[in-house]
C-alpha positions, 0 to 999 in steps of 0.5 A: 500500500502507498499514502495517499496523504501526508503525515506531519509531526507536532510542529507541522512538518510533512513525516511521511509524503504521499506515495510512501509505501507502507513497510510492516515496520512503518505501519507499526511505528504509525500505530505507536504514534497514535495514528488513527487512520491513513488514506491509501491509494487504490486505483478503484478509487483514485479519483475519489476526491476527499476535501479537507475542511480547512488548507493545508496551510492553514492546517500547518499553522495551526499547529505550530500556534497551538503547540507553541501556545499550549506550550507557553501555558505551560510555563508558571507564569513569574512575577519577576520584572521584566519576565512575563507570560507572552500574550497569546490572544493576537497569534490565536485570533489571527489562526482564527480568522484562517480557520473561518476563512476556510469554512466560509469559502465552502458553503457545503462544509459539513463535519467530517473526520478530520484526522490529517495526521499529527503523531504524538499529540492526542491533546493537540489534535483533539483541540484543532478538530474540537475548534473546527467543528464547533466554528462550523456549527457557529457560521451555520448557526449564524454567529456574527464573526466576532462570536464566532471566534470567540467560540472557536477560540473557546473551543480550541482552548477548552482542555487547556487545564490538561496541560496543568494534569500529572502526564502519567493520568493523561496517557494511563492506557486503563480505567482511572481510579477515583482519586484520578478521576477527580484530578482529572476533572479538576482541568476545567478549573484550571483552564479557567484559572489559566484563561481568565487573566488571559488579557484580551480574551472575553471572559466567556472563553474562560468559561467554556474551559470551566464549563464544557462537562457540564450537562443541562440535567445538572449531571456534569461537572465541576458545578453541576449546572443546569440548563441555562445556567450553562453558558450556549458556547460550553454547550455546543463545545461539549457536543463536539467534543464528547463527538470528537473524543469517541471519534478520534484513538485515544491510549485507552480507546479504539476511535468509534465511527461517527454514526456510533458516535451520532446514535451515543450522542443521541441517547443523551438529547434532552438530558445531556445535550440540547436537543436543538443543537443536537439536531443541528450537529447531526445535519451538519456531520457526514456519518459515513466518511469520504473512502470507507468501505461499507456492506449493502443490504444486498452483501455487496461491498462499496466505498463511500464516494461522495455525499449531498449536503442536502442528505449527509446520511445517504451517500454516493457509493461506489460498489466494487464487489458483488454479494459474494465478494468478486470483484467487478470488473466495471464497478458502478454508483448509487446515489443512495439520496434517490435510491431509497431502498438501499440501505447500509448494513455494515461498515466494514473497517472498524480501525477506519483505515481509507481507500483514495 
């Protein structure tokens, strides 16, 4: 197998290009760094076009400034003369206005897996993908530029405390311990604490940090508020993220697919989750990504091919194997928006791993 796609390190720059071949040792090295899936090609689906949400430019970027500014959180902040914290409101405003930029250019940008590649860094990528999808909620929703990057950047630093939590209880690979549970819930303090003497930021930002696991029944934490006494940005960052940490490989979990993810959101509407932002999260994600393979109720095999915006859940498929596994010689398409009797049974490839 070739890459299809490129692979970049922490700090932006291409690991592996397009066209790599995939040795057995590569592919383990991919598996330690927590790579959750790769785009290959395969001359059956070469001309599948898999568009990004936002440039590879603005991609790269973006990922320095987050490195770079977690990192400075990071640091204890000294009262020394002349040795202050540097301001980090500017550089992430400005990654902001980017990140719109590219979502406003395509007026069909719908959620879609959004896993270009980072090794290494759960907490960076998560943050990016967390920011991305909840700034496309609010330019569809029709925030004002403005309150848009105000949530975007609400959401891209809503875990920042996790940068003050002991390492060894970030990456534990098994079921925390109560007593770790509870320093792990303490990252929303901290990021409020972090955040509100953040100059230049709205106070609102410090309060997404400080109240993403909150829950409108009053079952989250750390205050156990409810309904509107949550604050709209923290309840359409906690949707995402809670989307995006079952979606994406963490040390203790394998990545769910997003129409699992979708059906274990949906259990919580009403209770957990507003059920008119759920609704709005659900028209907006693409359950079945661009490249996965997928059974029909037929038995025959196809690859995700495209998607109408108007039906996200009904794809174009292209079916490539018949219902005993051949190969076809001439594969063909279904739009499945007007084919209405086909149904997906099955995806296929539960590590996610995608066809180009």
């Amino acid at each position: 197998m070739k890459l299809a796609k490129k692979i970049f390190t922490e700090d932006g720059i291409v690991l592996l290009g397009e066209n790599m071949e995939l040795t057995a040792r590569l592919i383990a090295r991919l598996e330690a760094c927590n790579v959750q899936y790769v785009y290959i090609h395969d001359p059956r689906t070469d001309d599948i076009q898999h568009d990004s949400l936002i440039s590879e430019e603005t991609f790269r970027h973006a990922v320095k400034e987050i490195r770079r500014n977690f990192s400075v959180m990071m640091e204890p902040v000294t009262n020394q003369r002349g040795s202050t914290r540097p301001f980090i409101a500017k550089p992430l405003k400005e990654m902001m206005g980017l990140i719109i930029d590219d979502l406003s250019n395509n007026k069909d940008a719908m959620i879609m897996l959004m896993n270009m590649g980072i090794v290494d860094k759960y907490l960076y990528q998560h943050s990016l993908n967390v920011c991305v999808y909840t700034t496309l909620l609010g330019i569809s929703h029709g925030y004002s530029r403005e309150e848009t990057i105000h949530l975007g950047l609400g959401a891209l630093l809503h875990d920042i405390g996790k940068t003050k939590v002991d390492e060894d209880i970030l990456k534990k690979p098994d079921v925390l311990t109560a007593q770790e549970y509870e320093e792990m819930k303490q990252h929303t303090t901290r990021g409020f604490e972090i955040l509100k003497e953040e100059p230049n930021f709205p106070l609102s930002i410090a309060h997404c940090a400080l109240q993403h696991h909150e829950r409108i029944d009053g079952s989250g934490y750390p205050r156990a508020l409810k309904g509107n006494e949550i604050l709209e940005h923290a309840k359409w960052i906690g949707i995402v993220d809670s989307y995006d940490a079952m979606t994406t490989s963490r040390v203790y979990s394998s990545p769910m697919l997003p129409h699992l993810a979708l059906e274990r959101l949906y259990a919580g509407s009403g209770t957990l989750y507003e059920q008119w932002m759920l609704a709005h999260f659900r028209d907006k994600v693409v359950i079945y990504p661009i490249g996965i393979t997928v059974t029909l109720h037929t038995g025959e095999t196809a690859v995700v091919v495209d998607f109408d915006p108007s039906y996200p859940h009904r794809p174009i498929v292209r079916v490539i194997t018949n219902e005993f596994g051949e190969n076809l010689a001439v594969p063909y398409e279904i739009n499945m928006s007007k084919e209405l009797s086909i149904m997906i049974i099955k995806v296929n490839d539960d590590s996610i791993s995608l066809a180009k």
